[in-house]
C-alpha positions, 0 to 999 in steps of 0.5 A: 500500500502507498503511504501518500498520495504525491504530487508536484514537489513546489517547496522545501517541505514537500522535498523534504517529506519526498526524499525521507520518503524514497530512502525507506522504499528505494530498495523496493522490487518490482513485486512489490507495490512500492516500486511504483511510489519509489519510481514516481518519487525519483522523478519528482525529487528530480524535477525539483532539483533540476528546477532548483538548480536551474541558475543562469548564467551569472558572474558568482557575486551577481548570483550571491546577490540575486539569492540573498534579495530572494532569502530577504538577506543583507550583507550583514546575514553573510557578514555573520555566517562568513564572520568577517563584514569588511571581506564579505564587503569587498566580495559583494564589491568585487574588490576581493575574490571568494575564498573557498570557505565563502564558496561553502558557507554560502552555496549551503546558506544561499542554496547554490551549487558550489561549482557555480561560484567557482566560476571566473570573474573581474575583479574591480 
């Protein structure tokens, strides 16, 4: 029997509630009802993901600012996750590059891939 009627997965809640899902019926056989709910769920978990990740071609910090002004975050938010206001500053200015640490902090903060701010960029 399948534990829940699905549907498109449009949010993190729903995402969330799908893959919890999928790791309890991925090792399914075809014999077994649960095959279907396990197909139909990699398929929406894939649709979410290619919808989420779908970033356009954008310099990093131009990214980084289009994330934040959709989170409603300021410089300060990124400022007290990175730790340091005046380098997060000179990043969001193109003074300073992205460090490795940055690209971390903030691909999981600001919900981007991290080879999308690994890209090269001008520096002003």
């Amino acid at each position: 029997m399948i534990a829940a009627q699905w549907f498109l997965i449009e949010n993190d809640k729903d995402y969330q509630k799908a893959i919890k899902r999928f790791e309890e019926v991925k090792d399914a056989s075809k014999a077994t009802p649960y095959h279907k709910e396990k197909l139909l769920l990699a398929f929406l978990i894939n649709q979410y993901e290619e919808k989420l990740w779908d970033i356009p071609e954008l310099d990093p910090v131009e990214l980084i600012k289009i994330r934040m002004e959709d989170f409603g975050y300021k410089p300060a938010d990124l400022a007290n996750e990175y730790g340091d206001k005046g380098t997060v500053s000179k990043v969001l200015n193109y003074k300073q590059p992205l460090s490795l640490n940055m690209i971390r902090l903030f691909s999981k903060m600001l919900k981007l891939p991290a080879d999308a701010l690994t890209k090269e960029y001008q520096l002003s």
